[in-house]
C-alpha positions as CSV (number, residue, x, y, z in Angstrom):
1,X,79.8,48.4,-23.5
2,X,82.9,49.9,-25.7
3,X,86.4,49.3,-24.6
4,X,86.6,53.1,-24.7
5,X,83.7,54.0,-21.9
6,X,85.5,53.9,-18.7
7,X,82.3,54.2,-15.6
8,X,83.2,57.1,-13.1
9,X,84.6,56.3,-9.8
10,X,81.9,56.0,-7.2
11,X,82.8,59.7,-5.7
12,X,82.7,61.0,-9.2
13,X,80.8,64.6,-9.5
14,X,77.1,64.5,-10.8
15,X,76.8,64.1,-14.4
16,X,74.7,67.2,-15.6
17,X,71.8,66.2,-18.5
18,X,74.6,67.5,-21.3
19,X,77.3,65.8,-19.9
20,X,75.0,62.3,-20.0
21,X,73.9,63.0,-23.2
22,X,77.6,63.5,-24.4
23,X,78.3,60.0,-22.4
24,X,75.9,58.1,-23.8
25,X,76.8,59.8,-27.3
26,X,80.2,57.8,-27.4
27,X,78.7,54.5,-26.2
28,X,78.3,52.1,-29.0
29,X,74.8,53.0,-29.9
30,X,73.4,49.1,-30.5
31,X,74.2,48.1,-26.9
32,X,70.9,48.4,-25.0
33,X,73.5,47.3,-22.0
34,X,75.8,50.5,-22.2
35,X,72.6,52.5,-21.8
36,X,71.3,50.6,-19.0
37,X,74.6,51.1,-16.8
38,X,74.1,54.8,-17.5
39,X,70.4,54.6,-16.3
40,X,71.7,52.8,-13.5
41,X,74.6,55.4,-12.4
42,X,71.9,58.4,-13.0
43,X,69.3,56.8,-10.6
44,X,71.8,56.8,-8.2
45,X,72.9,60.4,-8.6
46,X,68.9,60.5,-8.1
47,X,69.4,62.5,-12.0
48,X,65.9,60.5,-12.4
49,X,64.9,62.5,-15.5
50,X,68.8,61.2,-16.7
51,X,67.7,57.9,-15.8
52,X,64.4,57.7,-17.5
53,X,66.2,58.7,-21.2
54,X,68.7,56.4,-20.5
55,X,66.4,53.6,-20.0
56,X,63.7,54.4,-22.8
57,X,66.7,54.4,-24.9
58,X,67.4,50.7,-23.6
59,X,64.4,49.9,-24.4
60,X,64.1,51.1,-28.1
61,X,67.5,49.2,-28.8
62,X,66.6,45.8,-26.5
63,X,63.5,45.8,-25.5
64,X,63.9,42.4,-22.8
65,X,66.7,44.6,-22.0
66,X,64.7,46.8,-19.7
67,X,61.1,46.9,-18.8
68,X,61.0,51.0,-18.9
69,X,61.8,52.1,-15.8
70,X,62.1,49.5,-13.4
71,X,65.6,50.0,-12.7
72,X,65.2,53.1,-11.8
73,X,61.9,52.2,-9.7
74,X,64.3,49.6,-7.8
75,X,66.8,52.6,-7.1
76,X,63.7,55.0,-5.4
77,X,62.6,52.2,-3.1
78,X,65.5,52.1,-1.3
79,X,64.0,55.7,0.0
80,X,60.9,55.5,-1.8
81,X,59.7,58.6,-3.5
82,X,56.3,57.7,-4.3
83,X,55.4,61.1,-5.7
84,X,58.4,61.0,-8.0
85,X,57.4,57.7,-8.9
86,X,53.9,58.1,-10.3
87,X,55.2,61.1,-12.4
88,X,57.6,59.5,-14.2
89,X,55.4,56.3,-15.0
90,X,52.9,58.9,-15.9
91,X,55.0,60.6,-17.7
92,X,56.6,57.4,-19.3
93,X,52.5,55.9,-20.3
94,X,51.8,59.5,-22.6
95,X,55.1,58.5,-24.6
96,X,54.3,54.6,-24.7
97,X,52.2,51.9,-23.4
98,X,53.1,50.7,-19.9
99,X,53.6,47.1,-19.3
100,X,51.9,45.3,-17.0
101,X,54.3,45.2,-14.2
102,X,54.5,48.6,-14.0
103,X,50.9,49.7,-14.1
104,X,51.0,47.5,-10.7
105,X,53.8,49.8,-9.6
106,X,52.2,52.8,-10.7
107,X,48.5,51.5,-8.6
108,X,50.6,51.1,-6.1
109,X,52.8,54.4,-5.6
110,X,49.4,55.9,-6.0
111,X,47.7,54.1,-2.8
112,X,50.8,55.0,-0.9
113,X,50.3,58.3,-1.6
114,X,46.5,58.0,-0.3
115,X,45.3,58.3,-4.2
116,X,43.2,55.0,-3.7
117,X,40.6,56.1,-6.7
118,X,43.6,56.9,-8.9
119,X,44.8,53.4,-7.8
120,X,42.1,51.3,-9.0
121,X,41.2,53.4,-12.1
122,X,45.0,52.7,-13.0
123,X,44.4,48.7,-12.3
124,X,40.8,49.2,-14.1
125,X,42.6,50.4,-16.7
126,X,45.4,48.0,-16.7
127,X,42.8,44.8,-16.8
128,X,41.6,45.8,-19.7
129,X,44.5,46.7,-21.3
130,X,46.1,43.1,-20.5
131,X,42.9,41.0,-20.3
132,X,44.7,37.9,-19.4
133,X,47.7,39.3,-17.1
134,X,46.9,37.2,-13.8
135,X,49.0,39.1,-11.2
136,X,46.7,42.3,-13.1
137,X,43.6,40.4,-11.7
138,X,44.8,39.6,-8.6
139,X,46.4,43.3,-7.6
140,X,42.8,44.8,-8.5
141,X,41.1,42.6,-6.0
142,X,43.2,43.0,-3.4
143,X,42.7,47.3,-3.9
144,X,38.8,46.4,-4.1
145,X,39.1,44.4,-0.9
146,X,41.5,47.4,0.8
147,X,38.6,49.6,-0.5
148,X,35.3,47.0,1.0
149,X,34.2,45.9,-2.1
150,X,34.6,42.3,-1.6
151,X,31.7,41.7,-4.4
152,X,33.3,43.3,-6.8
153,X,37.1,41.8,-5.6
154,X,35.6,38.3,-6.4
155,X,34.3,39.0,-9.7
156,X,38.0,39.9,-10.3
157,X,39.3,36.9,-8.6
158,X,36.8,34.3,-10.2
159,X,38.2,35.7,-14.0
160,X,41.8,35.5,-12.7
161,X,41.6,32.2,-11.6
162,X,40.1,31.0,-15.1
163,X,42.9,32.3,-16.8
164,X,45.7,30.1,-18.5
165,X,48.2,31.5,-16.2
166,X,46.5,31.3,-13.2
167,X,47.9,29.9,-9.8
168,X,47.4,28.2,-6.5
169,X,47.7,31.4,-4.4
170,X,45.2,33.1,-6.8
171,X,42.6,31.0,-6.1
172,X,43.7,30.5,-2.5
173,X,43.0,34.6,-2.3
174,X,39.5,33.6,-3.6
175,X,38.5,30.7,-1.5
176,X,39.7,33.4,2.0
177,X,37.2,36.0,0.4
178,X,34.6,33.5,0.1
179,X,35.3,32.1,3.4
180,X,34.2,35.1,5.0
181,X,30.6,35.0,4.4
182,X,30.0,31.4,2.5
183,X,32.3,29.1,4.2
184,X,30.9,25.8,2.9
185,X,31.2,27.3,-1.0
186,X,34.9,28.3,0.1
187,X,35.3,24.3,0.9
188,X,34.1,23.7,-2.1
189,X,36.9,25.8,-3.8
190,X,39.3,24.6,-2.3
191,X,38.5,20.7,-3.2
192,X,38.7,22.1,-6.7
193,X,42.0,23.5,-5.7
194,X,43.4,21.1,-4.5
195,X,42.1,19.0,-7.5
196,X,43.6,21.3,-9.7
197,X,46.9,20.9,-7.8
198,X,46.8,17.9,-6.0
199,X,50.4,18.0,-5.5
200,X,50.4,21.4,-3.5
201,X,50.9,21.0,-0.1
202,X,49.9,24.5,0.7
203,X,46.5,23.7,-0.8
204,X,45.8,20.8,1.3
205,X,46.8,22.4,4.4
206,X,44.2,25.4,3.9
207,X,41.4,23.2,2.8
208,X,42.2,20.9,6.3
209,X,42.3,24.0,8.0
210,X,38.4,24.9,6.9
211,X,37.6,21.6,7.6
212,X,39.0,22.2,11.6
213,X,36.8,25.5,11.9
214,X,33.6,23.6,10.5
215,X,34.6,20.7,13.3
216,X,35.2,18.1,10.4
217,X,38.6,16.6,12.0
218,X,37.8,13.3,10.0
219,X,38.1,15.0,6.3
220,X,40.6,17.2,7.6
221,X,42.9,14.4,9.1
222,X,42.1,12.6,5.9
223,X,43.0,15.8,3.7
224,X,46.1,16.0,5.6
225,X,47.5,12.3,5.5
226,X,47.8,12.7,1.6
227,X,49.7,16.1,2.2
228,X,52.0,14.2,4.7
229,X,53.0,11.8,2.2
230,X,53.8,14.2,-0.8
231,X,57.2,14.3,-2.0
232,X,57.3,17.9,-1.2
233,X,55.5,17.5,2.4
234,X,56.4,19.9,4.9
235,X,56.8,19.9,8.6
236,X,54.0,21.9,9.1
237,X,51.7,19.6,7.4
238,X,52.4,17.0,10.1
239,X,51.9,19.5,12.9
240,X,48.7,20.4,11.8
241,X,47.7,16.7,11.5
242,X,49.3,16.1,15.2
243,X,46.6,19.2,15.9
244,X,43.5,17.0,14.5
245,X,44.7,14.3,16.6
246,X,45.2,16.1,20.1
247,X,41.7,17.5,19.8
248,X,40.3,14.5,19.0
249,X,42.2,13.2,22.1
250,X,43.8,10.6,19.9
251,X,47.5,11.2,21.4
252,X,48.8,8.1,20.8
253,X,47.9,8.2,17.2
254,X,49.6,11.9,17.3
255,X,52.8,10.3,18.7
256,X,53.0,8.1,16.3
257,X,52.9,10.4,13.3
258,X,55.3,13.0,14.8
259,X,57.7,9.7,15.1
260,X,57.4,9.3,11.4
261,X,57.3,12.9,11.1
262,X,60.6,12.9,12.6
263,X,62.2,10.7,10.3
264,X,61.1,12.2,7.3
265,X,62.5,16.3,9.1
266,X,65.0,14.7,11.7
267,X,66.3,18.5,12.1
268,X,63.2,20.3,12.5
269,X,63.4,21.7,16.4
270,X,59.6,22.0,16.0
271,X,59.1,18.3,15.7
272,X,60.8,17.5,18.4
273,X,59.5,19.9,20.6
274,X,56.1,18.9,19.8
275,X,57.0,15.1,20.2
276,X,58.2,15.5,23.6
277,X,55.2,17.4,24.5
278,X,52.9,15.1,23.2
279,X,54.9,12.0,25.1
280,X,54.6,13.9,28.3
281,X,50.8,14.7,27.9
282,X,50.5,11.0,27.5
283,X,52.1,10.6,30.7
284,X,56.2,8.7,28.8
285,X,58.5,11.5,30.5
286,X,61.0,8.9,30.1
287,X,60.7,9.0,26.3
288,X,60.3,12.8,26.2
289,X,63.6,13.1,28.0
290,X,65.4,10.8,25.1
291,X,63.8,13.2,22.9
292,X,65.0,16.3,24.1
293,X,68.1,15.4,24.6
294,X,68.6,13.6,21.2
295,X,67.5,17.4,19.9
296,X,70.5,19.7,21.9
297,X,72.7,18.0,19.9
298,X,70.9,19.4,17.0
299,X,72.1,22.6,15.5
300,X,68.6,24.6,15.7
301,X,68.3,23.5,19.1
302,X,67.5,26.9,21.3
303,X,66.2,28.4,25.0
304,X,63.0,26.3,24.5
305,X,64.7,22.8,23.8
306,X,66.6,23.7,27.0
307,X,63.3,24.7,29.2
308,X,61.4,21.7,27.8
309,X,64.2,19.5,29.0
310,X,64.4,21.0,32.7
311,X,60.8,20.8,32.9
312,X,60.8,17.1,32.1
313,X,63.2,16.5,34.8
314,X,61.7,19.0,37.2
315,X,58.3,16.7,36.7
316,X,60.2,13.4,36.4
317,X,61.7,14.5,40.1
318,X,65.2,15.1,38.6
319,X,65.9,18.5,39.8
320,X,69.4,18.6,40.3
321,X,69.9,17.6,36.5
322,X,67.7,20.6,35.8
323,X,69.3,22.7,37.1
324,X,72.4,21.1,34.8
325,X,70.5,21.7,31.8
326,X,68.9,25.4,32.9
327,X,72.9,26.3,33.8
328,X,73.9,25.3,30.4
329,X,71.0,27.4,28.9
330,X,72.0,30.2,30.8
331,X,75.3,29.9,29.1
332,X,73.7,29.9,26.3
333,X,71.2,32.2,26.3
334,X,71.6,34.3,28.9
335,X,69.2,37.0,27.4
336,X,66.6,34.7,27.8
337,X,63.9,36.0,30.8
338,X,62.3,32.3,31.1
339,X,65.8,30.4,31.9
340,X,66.4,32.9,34.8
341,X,63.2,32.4,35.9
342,X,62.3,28.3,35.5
343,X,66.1,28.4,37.6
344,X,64.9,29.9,40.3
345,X,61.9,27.8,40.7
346,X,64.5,24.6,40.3
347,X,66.3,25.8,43.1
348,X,63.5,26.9,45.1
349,X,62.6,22.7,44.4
350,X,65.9,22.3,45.7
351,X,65.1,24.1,48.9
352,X,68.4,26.2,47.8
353,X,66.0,29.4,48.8
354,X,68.6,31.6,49.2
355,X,70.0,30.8,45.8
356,X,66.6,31.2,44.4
357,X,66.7,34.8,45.5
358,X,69.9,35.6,44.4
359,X,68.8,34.1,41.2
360,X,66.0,36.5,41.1
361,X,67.9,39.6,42.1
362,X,70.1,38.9,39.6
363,X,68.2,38.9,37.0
364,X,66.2,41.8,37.9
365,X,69.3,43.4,37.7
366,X,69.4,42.2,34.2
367,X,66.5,43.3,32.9
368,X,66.5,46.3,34.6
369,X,65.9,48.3,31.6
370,X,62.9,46.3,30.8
371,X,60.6,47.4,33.5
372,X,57.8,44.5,33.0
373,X,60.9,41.8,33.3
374,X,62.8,43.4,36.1
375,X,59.3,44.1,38.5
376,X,58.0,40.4,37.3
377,X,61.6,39.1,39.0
378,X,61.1,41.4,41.9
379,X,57.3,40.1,42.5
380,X,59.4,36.8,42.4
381,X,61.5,37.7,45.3
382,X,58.2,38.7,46.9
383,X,56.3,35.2,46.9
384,X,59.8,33.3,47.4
385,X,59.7,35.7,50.8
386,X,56.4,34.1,51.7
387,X,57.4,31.0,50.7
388,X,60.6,31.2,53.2
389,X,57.7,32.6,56.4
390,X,55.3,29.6,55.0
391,X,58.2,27.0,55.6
392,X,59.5,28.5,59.0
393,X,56.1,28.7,60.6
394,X,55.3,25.2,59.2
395,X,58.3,23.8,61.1
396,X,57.9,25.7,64.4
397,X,54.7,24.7,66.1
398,X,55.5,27.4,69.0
399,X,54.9,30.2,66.7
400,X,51.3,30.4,67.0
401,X,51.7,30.3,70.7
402,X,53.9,33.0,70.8
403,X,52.1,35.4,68.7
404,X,48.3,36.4,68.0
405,X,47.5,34.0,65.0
406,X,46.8,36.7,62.7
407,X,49.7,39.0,63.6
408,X,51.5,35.7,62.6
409,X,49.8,35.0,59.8
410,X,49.9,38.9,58.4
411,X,53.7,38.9,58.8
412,X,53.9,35.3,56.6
413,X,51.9,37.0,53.8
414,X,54.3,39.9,53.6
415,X,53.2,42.2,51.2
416,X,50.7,40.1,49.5
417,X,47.4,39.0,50.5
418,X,45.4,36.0,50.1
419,X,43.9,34.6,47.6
420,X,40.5,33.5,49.7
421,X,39.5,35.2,52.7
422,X,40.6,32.7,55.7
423,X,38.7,32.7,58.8
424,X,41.3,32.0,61.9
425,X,40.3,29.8,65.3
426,X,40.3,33.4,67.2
427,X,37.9,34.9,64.9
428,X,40.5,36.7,62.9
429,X,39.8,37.2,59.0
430,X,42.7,37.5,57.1
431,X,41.7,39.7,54.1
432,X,42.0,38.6,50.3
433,X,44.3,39.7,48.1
434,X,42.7,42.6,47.1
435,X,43.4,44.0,50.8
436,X,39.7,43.5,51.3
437,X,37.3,41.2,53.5
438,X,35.0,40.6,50.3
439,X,35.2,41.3,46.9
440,X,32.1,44.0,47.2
441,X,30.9,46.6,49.6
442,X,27.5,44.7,48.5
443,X,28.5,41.4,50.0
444,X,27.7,40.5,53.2
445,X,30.0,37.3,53.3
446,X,33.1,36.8,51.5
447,X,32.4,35.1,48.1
448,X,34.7,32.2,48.6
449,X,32.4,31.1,51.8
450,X,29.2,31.6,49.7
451,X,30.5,29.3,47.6
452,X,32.1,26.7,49.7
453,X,28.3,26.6,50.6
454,X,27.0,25.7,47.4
455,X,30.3,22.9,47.0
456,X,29.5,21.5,50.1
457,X,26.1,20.2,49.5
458,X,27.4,18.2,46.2
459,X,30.7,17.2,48.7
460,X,28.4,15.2,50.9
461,X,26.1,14.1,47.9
462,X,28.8,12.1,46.7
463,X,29.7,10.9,50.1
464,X,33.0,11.2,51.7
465,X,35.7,9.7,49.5
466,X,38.9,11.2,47.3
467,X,38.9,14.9,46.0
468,X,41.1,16.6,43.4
469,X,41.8,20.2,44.0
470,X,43.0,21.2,40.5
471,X,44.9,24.4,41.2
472,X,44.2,24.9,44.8
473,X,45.8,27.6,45.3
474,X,46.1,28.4,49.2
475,X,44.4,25.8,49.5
476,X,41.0,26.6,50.8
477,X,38.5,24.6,49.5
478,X,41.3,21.4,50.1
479,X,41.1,22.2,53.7
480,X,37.6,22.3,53.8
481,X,37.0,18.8,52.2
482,X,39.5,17.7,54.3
483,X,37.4,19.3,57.7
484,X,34.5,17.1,56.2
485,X,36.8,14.3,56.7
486,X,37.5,13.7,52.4
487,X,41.0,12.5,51.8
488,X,41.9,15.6,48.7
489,X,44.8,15.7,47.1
490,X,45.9,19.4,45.9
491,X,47.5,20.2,42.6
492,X,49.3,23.5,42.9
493,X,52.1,24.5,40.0
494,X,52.9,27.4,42.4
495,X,55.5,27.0,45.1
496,X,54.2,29.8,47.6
497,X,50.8,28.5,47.1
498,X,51.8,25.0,47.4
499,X,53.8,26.4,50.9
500,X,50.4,27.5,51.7
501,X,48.3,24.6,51.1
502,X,50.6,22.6,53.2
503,X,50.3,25.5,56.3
504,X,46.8,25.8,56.6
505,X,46.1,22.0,56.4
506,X,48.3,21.5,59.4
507,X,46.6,24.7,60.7
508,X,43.5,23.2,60.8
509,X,44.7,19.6,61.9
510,X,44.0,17.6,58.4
511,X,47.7,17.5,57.0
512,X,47.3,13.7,57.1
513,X,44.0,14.2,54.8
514,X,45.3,16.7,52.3
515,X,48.5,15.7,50.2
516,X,49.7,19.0,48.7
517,X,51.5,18.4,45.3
518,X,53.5,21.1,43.8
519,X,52.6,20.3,39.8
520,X,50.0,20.5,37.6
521,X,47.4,18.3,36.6
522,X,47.9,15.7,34.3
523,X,48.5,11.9,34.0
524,X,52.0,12.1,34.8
525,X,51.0,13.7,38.1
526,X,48.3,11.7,39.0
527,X,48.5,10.0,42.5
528,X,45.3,7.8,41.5
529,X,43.5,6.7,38.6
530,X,40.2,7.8,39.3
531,X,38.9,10.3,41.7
532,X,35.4,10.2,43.4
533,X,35.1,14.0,42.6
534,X,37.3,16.8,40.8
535,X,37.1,20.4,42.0
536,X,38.5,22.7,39.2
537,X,37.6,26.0,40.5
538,X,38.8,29.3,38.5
539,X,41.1,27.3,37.1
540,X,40.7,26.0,33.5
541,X,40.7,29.5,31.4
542,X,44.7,28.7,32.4
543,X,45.1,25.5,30.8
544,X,48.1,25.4,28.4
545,X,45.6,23.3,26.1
546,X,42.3,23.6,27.1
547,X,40.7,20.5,25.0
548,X,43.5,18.8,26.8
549,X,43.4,19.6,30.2
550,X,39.4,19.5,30.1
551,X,39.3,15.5,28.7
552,X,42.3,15.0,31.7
553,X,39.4,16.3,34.2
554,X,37.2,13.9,32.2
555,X,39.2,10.8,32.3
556,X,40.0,10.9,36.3
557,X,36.8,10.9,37.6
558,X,33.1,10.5,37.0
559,X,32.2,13.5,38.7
560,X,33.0,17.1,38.0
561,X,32.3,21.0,39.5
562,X,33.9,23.6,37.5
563,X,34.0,27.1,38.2
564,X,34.8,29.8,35.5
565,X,34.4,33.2,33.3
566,X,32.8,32.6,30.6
567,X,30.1,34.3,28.3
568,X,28.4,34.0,24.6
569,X,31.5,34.0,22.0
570,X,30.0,33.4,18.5
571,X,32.1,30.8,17.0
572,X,33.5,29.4,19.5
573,X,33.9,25.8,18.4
574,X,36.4,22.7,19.0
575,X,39.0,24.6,16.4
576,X,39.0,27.8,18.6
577,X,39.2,25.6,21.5
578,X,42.9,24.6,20.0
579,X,44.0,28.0,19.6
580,X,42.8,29.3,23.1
581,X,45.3,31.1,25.6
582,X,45.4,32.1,29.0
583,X,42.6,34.7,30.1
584,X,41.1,34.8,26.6
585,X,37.1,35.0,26.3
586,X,35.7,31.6,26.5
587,X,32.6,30.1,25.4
588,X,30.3,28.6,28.2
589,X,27.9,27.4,25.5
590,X,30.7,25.6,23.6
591,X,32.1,24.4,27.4
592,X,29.0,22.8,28.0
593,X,28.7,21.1,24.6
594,X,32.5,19.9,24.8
595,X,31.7,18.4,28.5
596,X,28.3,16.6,27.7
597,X,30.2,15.1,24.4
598,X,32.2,13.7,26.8
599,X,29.9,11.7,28.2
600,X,28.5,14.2,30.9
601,X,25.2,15.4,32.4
602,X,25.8,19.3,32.9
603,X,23.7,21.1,35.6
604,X,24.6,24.2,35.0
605,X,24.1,25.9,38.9
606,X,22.2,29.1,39.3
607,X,22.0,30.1,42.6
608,X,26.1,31.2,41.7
609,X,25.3,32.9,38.9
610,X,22.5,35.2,40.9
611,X,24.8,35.7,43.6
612,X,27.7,37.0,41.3
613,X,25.2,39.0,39.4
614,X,23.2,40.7,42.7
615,X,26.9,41.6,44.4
616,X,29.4,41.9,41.2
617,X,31.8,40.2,43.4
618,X,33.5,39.5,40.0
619,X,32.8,39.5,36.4
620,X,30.3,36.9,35.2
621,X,31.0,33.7,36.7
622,X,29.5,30.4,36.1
623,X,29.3,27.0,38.0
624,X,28.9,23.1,36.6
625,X,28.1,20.4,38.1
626,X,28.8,17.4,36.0
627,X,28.0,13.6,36.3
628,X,29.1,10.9,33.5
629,X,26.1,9.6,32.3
630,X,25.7,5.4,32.9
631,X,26.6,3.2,30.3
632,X,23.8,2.4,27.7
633,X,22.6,-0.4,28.5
């Protein structure tokens, strides 16, 4: 620009169309530069007309200078004008040729607008204009998929990705289409792919990731070793491996690569989290705890690599140092819903119950603008109540001969009911929690004795020995194998359940047969190897990893009956499996298939199924029995 053009102060008065004209008529005419600045200044005066001149003008004198007018294209998206837009591109292609770039803009302002034909007749017209523009190819797929052509939209694709300039994320777009209705052909792309670019991580990771939903964890953990290894690997890539591994139920092999993984991304928080995970699925809390605590001293450490750390302690019967740890986080974090609330459950560990409800108030209190938080803390303060009349009637024998048993046991449950109708020695039913007797006017019995019917036959069948209640809740069906003189021990993540479990049993005179443990199920937990039976009754749709927490069922015992929801979910298959969460849909076909891969006969039970069906007690319920088939000989 001339010494002599001074640029206006930023609260200088609009420029009318004269005075730029005058402006730019005492710039020195050769510098394409002077005339951009002017285009620039006139976009934001939103003189776009001003703008436009200014920028053709640019373009005349330096043609790499400016690509028309997407300088003044940048200044409407900051408040995009889409209308405004396609007139002045239009506007612009009857005086010159459009480049490529901003026939793409042009598609697009048009789709924004709703003008989807104009939008592909524009990329129509750009392909053939610019024949071998790649990102051209590319955009006019993607408006045929938007628009349900997907024939057409791979046609386009296929042509893009034989182009010279063609990319990995082109023909990454092609092998997703494909995917959709010719999966096998899609792997077959993406081998090509991956030939093509054998140094792209991304590529590997999407062909291992068709390999998982076609159940081919061999190919895929092979596909992804060579990612792992690339110069430009990722952290990622190594998850995804550790995700081959863990449904393969090869955890020591996962361990092992998120070690190396580790030293190759020592500050990915990820890693470690998943490391310390993995150690404490394989039962090394020990090692997890040296994990976690090697990651708070890393900068990206956060509310999770706290949580994970007072968990480990919490199961490693370290309470008081969780409670260090959850303090600290609170500290830290103190916006964080799930440090408030794994505190109180440390304290109520603690038998600090009092604190425990503070702890909750206060952070009701908190969140008291979020009214899912604050009533969660306050349903809290609820069960820790029932928890506190669960303890107090434990400890005082007299209480049931002071009071009616179920005027006792009504004031323990507060506000909340049951979770299995309990029949009491004077003929008392407590109700449910549904504030019912059954389930269903239709039902003559309630549903948890018509099924403690069809358990107890298969009970005695494999003769009086130890039981696993996974997730016994309040303990009913503990209690009961306990009456038939089983020795059960009860895993129950739930405190006032756990409270509960413990009451009833010395209710009915078997707390020396029923050990009630306030944890989950896993090999860390364990109190025995192997158990003569496992009851896992409504109970495994809340796994945190269901291909986990099933082969855990598998590897303590040699019998199984599992009770669940379940239904016909079209593929449904070992991949999904890895990707379930709590309450989601899940397949009894693929359930069946998982267990008897196992090693398991499945008789699939159903006298349960009619009786859920004839009453609708609940939604469609289904019961296993499963034995481990003998050794071949």
């Amino acid at each position: 620009m001339s010494a002599d053009i001074q640029r206006p102060a930023p609260n200088a008065p609009a420029l009318s169309p004269q005075q730029s004209v005058r402006l730019a008529a005492i710039s020195t005419p050769a510098a394409a530069q002077s005339w951009n600045w002017l285009g620039n200044w006139a976009a934001n005066q939103e003189q776009f007309d001003v703008a436009a001149s200014a920028f053709r003008r640019a373009q005349l004198i330096e043609p790499s200078e400016s690509l028309a007018l997407r300088k003044a294209i940048a200044m409407l998206t900051r408040q995009p004008d889409h209308a405004t837009i396609v007139n002045v591109l239009r506007r612009e292609d009857q005086d010159r040729t459009l480049p490529a770039n901003l026939m793409r803009a042009l598609s697009s302002s048009e789709a924004k607008l709703g003008r989807f034909d104009d939008a592909l007749a524009t990329l129509t017209a750009a392909t053939a204009r610019y024949p071998d523009d790649v990102r051209l190819h590319s955009a006019f797929a993607d408006r045929l998929i938007s628009m349900n052509r997907p024939a057409e939209a791979e046609a386009a694709l296929k042509k893009a990705v034989e182009l010279p300039g063609s990319d990995d994320a082109t023909a990454l777009e092609l092998a997703a289409l494909v995917a959709e209705s010719r999966p096998e052909e899609a792997i077959d792309l993406l081998y090509n792919t991956a030939s093509r670019y054998p140094a792209n991580v991304t590529v590997r990771r999407r062909l291992a990731s068709a390999l998982q939903i076609r159940d081919q964890f061999d190919e895929a953990e092979r596909v992804l070793r060579v990612a792992v290894d690339l110069p430009e690997s990722e952290p990622d890539a190594a998850l995804q491996l550790v995700d081959v591994l863990d449904t393969v139920g090869r955890t020591d092999d996962a361990v092992d690569t998120l070690i190396k993984a580790r030293a190759k991304h020592p500050n990915h928080i990820g890693m470690r989290h998943r490391l310390a995970e993995t150690l404490v699925a394989s039962g090394h809390l020990d090692e997890a705890e040296l994990e976690l605590r090697s990651a708070l001293a890393l900068p990206a450490a956060n509310a999770l690599t706290h949580l994970a750390l007072a968990k480990v302690l919490s199961d490693g019967s370290k309470p008081a140092e969780a409670l260090g740890i959850l303090d600290l986080a609170h500290g830290r974090f103190p916006q964080d819903p799930n440090v408030r609330r794994l505190r109180a459950t440390t304290l109520i560990a603690l038998d600090r119950l009092d604190d425990a409800d503070a702890e909750l108030q206060s952070a009701s209190d908190h969140f008291r603008h979020n009214y899912r938080l604050a009533m969660t803390f306050q349903t809290g303060r609820l069960n820790l109540d029932v928890l506190k009349r669960c303890r107090a009637l434990g400890r005082a024998d007299a209480a049931f001969a002071t009071h009616t048993e179920q005027a006792v046991f009504s004031a323990m449950c507060s506000s909340k009911g049951f979770y299995h109708n309990y029949q009491l020695h004077d003929g008392a039913m407590l109700l449910d929690r549904y504030g019912k007797m059954t389930n269903s006017p239709r039902a003559d019995r309630p549903f948890n004795f018509v099924e403690w019917d069809i358990i107890k036959r298969h009970v005695i069948d494999s003769g009086v020995g130890h039981i696993a209640d996974v997730g016994s809740a309040d303990g009913y069906f503990s209690v009961q194998c306990a009456l038939l003189g089983c020795q059960v021990d009860a895993y129950e993540p739930s405190e006032m359940f756990h409270a509960r479990t413990q009451l009833f049993a010395a209710y009915h005179g078997v707390a020396d047969r029923v050990t009630a443990l306030n944890s989950t199920f896993a090999p860390h937990t364990w109190r025995r190897e192997r158990y003569d039976l496992i009851l896992a009754l409504g109970v495994i749709y809340h796994f945190n990893s269901l291909t986990r927490g099933l082969r855990d069922l598998t590897r303590a015992s040699n019998r199984l009956i599992i009770e669940t929801t379940g239904g016909d979910v079209p593929g449904f298959n070992d991949h999904a499996a890895t990707k379930f969460r709590d309450h989601q849909q899940l397949s009894l076909t693929w359930l069946i298939s998982f267990l008897e891969r196992q090693g398991f006969d499945v008789h699939y039970v159903d006298e349960w199924r009619d009786y859920i069906r004839e009453t609708k007690v609940t939604p469609e319920r289904h019961m296993l029995v499963c034995q481990r088939r003998p050794p071949a000989a």
